[in-house]
N, C-alpha and C positions, 0 to 999 in steps of 0.2 A: 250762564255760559252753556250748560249741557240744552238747553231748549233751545237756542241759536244754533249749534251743532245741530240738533233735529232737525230746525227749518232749513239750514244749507243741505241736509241730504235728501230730503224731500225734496229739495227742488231741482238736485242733480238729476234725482229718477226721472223727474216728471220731463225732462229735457227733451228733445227730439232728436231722433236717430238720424243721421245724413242719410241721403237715400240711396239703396242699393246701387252697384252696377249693371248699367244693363247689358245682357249675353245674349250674343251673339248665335240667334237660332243654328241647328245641322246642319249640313248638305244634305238632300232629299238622298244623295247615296249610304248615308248615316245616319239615315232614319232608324229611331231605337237604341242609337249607340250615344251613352252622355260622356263629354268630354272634360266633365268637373268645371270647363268657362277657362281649360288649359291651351295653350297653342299649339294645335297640330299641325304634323308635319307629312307635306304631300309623298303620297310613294312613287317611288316611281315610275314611270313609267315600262309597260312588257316589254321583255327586250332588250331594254338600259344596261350596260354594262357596270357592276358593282364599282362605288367611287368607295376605295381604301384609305387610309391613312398615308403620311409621307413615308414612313417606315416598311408599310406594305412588302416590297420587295425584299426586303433583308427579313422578313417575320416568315415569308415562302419557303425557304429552306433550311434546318436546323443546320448548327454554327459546327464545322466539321471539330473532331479532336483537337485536342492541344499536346503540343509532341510530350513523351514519357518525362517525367520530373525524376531525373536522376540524383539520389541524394548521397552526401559524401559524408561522414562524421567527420571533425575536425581532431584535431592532434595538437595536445596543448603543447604551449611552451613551456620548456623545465628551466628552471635557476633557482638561486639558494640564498640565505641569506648570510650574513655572519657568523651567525650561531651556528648555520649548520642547518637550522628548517628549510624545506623543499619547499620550491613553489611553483602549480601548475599554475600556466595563463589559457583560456581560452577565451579571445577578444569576440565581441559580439555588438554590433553599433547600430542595430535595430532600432531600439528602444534607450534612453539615457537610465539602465538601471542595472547593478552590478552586485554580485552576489561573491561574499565571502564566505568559504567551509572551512573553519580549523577540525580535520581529523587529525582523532589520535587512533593508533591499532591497538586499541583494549576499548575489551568491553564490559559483556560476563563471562568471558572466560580467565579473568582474575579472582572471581567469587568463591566464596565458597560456598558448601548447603545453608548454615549459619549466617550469610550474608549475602541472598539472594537478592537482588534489586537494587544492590550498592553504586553500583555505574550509573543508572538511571534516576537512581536516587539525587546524585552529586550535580548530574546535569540539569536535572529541576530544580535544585537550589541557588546554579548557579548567581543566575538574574535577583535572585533576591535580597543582593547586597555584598560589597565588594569592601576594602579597609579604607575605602571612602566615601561608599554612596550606599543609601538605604535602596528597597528594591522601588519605592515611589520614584525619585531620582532617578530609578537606572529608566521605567518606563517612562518616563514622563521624557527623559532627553532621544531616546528613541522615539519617540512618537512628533515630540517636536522637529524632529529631522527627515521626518517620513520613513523610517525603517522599522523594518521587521523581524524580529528577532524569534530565534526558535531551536530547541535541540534535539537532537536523536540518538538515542543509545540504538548498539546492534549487540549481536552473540560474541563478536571478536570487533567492533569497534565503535568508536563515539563520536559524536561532529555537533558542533556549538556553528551556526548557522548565521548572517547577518545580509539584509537585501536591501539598498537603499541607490538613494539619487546618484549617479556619477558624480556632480557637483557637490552634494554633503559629506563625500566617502571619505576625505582627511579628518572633519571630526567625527563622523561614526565609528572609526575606526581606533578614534582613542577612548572610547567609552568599551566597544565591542573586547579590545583588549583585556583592556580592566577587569569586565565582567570575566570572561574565559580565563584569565593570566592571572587575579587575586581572590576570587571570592572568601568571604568573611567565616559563612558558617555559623553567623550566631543562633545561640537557644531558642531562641525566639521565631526566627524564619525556618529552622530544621522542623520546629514544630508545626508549623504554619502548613508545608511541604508535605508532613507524615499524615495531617489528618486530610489533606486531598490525595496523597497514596493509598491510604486506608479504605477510603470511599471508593477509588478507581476497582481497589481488590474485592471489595464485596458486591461490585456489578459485575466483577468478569464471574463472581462464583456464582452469578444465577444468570449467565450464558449457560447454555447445554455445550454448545460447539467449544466456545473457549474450553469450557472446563474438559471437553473430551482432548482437545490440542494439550491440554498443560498434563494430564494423566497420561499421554501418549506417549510422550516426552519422556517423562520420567521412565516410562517401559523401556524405551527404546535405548537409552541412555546408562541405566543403572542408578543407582543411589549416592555415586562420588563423582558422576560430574557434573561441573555447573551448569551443563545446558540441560540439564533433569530438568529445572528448578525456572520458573517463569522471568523472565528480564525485568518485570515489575516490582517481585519478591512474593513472597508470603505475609499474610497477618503476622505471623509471629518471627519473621526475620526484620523488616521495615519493624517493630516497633520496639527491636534491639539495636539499631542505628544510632548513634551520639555524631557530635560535632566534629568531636576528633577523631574517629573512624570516616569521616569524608575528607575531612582537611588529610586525614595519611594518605585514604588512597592518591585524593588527588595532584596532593604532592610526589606522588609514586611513579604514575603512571603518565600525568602531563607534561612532558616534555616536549623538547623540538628535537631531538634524535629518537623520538617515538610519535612522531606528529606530520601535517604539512601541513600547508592554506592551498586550497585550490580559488581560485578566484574566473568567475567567469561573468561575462557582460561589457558593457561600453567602457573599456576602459586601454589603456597606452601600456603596455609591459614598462616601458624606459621610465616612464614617468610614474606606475604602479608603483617599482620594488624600494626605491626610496621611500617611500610613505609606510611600506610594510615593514620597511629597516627600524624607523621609527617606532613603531606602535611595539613590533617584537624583536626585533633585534638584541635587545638587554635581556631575553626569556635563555636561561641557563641550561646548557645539557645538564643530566645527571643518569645516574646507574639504573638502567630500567629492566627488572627483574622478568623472566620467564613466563609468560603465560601457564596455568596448571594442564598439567599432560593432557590429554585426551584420555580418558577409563573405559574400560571396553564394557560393553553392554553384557548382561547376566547371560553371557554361553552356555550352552548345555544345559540351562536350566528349563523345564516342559514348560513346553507355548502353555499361551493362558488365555480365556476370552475377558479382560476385565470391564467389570459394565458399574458404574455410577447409578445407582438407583434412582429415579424421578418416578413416583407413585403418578400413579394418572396420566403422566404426559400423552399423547396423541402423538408424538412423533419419537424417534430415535436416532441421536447422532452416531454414524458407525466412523470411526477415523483407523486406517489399518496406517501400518509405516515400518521402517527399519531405519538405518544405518545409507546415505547417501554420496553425494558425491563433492570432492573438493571444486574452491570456484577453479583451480588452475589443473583440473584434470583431463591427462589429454583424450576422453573422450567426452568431455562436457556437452559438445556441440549435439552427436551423435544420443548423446542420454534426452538431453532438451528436447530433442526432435522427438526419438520415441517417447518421450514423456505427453507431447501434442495430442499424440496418437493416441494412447491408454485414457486420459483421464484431464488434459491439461488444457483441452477448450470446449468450445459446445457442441461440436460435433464429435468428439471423442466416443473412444467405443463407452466407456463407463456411463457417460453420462446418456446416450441414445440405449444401452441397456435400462438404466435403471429409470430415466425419465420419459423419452420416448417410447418406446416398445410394451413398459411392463405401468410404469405410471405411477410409484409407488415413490418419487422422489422430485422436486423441483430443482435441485442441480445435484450432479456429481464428480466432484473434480479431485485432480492430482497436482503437486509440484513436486519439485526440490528445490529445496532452501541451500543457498551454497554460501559457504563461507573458505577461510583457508584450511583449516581444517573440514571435515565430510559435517556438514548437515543432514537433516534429515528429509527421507522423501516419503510424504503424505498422502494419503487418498482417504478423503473426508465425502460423507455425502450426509443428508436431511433424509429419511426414507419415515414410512407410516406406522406406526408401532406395531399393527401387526399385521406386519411385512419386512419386521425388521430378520426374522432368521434367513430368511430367503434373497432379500437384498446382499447383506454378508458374503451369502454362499456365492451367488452371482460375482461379485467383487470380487471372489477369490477366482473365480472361473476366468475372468476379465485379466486380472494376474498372471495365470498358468498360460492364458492365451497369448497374451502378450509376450512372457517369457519365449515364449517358442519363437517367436522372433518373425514369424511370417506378417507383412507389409507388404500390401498393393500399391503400386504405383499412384495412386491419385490419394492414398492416405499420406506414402512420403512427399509428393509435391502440395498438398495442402499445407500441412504441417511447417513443411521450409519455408511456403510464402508466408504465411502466418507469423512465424520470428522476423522476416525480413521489413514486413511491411508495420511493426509495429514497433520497428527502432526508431524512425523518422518521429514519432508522436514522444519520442523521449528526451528530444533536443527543441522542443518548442520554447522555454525560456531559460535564463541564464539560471536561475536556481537549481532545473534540477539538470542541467548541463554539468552545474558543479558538484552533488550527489551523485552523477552516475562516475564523476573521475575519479572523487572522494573514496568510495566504494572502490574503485579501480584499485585505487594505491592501496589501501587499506588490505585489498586481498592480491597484494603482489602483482597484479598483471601490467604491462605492459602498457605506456601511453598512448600506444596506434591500438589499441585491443578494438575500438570500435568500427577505427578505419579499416580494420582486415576483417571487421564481423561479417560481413554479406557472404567473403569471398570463404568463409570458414564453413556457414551453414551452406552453403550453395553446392560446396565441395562434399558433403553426407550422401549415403549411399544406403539401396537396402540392408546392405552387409553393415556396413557401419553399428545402423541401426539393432538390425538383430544381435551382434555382438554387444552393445548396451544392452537391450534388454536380456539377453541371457547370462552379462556377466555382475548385473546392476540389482535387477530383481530377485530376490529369494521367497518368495509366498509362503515355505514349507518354515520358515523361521520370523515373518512378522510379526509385530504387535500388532495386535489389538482390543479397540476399547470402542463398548458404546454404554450412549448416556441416554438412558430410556426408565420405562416400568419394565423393573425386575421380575415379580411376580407376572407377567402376562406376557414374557419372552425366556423366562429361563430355563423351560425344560427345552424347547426350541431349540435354544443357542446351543445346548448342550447336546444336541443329538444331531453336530454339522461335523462332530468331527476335529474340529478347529482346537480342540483344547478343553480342558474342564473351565466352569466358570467360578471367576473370582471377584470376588462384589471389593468394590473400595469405594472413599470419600471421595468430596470434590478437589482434595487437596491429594490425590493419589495416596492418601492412609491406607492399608487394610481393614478390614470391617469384616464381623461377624455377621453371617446371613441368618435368617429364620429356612429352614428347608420347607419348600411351600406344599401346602395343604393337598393330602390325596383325596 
């Protein structure tokens, strides 16, 4: 067989080639030019007027504007149910898909130091089983119905989250209940829970940034309140957590006279609240205890520069802050704005200091965190470790400058358009249409808060503004914290003035320094 195979390929080879095609010699005017044996194409004639496409004429002149896109936020509908739970509608018939938010208003501001991360804790258990469904079950019927489920702890509130077909929303929503309205808590999924919390805590402790936010925190706050203390918890609070420490709180705290559903996407309010009557309707008020006071921050006590020691790093995170502002404070708008201006976008002064000008930083920014109670107001930046005393100083100058309150005209009309033109990008789908209303309730404001937002920022003034920053900002009483090499920034830090320095953990401990080598 293989010899027959030999002589059939012999005699393929030996076969004869069809004979070329013959080409078609140049034009004596293309003499020297080979055309590959391709069809050319005659030019035209001098003179000839260009033959264009059919479109030609409409491609001649660019397509004038299109009039301004005036955008309006919408104002949900409020009704109630039985029990007493509030429910926002905002309809949206885009797309057939519909998002439900149960907020409740708690969050970690029920904690204690001893039970930091308990809120967040209880929300990631949720899903993992209910007193009738393991957490396989819960995902599996979720996924069979195309929805999405997901939750968020805040500082002052919680939201158990669900996104699915208009069409599948009667049964998601008897499972969605379930989940939110029974969870089990057993030993077994707690555990499950604690050792992906544990894992989550030991990558924020080898962030630099994290770790300078959460020691920031704790400065700025004191040691008895619970927003010291990180929304995740600590190593050693998470792994004092039991079964029945979630099942209290969340018996405590989930109610529907401490609750709503915001509901936003393709969906009929009329034909909505019946289905929600169902699902929660039977969910029982009860006695919902005070959130813990607010604790006033270590007064009087001498500024301090504290720094987290990182041997070797190449960079230094500086995060300066204080004591900020409530969401419902009537100069919020007026802080926001100056806040633009300081530190809050990319052309901010901080950040064209420290990154532009001097180069020593690839961004530098500021917020404020608002809740209903004051958050805090940050100014975080990345700078070169050694360049970290000099950045500081700079920060603090950027501080003092801003304090005083002077605003050029083209920094206040930056800034305004800047909040105005990035509200429209916060209502692109029904999810976080229902997060931003969520949020609303949860910090008292108002159902139209969005639809009067244009005309609130639009209303700031330089006065405004400088009144924020000089009655918002205190530079001469700040925290601050950087997470750098110690030994190669600490006589630095110490000769700004700013404070004696004090070394702590990444868990904001105090810590013994070595005083470094003369």
């Amino acid at each position: 067989m293989s010899r027959l195979l030999l002589v059939m390929a012999l005699l393929a080879g030996c076969a004869s080639k069809p004979p070329a095609p013959e080409r078609t010699a140049p034009a004596a005017s293309d003499a020297g030019v080979s055309d590959g044996g391709l069809a050319r194409t005659e030019a035209p004639p001098a003179g000839a007027e260009p033959q264009g496409t059919p479109d030609a004429p409409f491609r001649a002149q660019p397509p004038a504007p299109s009039a301004a896109i005036s955008f309006h936020a919408p104002v949900p509908r409020i009704a109630k149910l039985s029990n007493g739970l509030p429910v926002w509608i905002v309809e949206y018939h885009e797309v057939p898909l519909v998002t439900v938010d149960l907020v409740v208003k708690s969050g970690s501001d029920t904690e204690g130091p001893s039970q930091a991360g308990l809120a967040s804790f209880v929300l990631d258990a949720l899903d993992e089983g209910t007193q009738t469904r393991d957490s396989v079950g819960i995902a599996r019927a979720f996924e069979n119905l195309a929805a999405r489920y997901r939750t968020e702890a805040d500082a002052d509130s919680s939201e158990v989250l669900v996104t699915a077909l208009s069409s599948t929303l009667p049964e998601v929503l008897q499972i969605f209940a379930d989940v939110a309205l029974h969870p089990a808590f057993r030993p077994a999924d707690v555990e499950r829970v604690r050792e992906q919390r544990l894992g989550q805590i030991a990558q924020i402790l080898d962030d630099p940034a994290q770790v300078a936010e959460r020691v920031l925190r704790r400065a700025i706050y004191g040691e008895k309140h619970p927003w010291a203390y990180p929304s995740e918890g600590t190593a050693r609070s998470i792994a004092a957590l039991q079964p029945p420490t979630l099942m209290k709180w969340h018996e405590t705290w989930f109610r529907p006279n401490n609750a709503a559903l915001v509901v936003a996407g393709d969906v009929n309010g009329d034909a909505l609240l019946p289905l929600l009557e169902k699902s929660f309707g039977g969910w029982r008020p009860g006695k919902v205890p005070a959130a813990r006071t607010k604790a006033p921050a270590s007064a009087g006590a001498p500024r301090t520069v504290i720094v987290v020691d990182r041997p070797g790093a190449p960079q230094s995170q500086i995060f300066v802050g204080e004591l900020g502002i409530e969401s419902a404070a009537p100069d919020r708008f007026a802080a926001r704005v100056m806040n633009l201006i300081f530190g809050g976008s990319f052309n901010s002064r901080l950040n064209i200091n420290l990154r532009t000008e001097h180069g020593w930083s690839y961004g530098a920014f500021s917020f404020f965190e608002e809740h209903r109670q004051a958050g805090p107001f940050i100014s975080e930046s990345g700078v070169m470790a050694d360049h970290t005393a000099e950045a500081l100083s700079e920060t603090f100058r950027e501080l003092r400058r801003m304090q005083q309150g002077e605003v050029t005209d083209a920094e206040l009309s930056d800034a305004k358009e800047s909040l105005l033109h990035t509200i429209p990008a916060r209502f692109t789908s029904g999810e976080s249409v229902a997060e931003l209303f969520a949020r609303a309730f949860a910090h008292g404001l108002p159902p139209d808060y969005f639809a009067t937002y244009s005309q609130q920022v639009s209303a700031v003034s330089k006065e405004d503004v400088a009144r924020a920053a000089r009655e918002r900002l205190h530079p001469d009483r700040a925290a601050i914290v950087v997470v750098g090499p110690l030994a190669e920034t600490r006589k630095a830090l110490g000769s700004l003035g700013l404070g004696a320095v004090e070394v702590r953990d990444a868990q904001g401990e105090a810590m013994q320094a070595k005083a470094p080598q003369q």
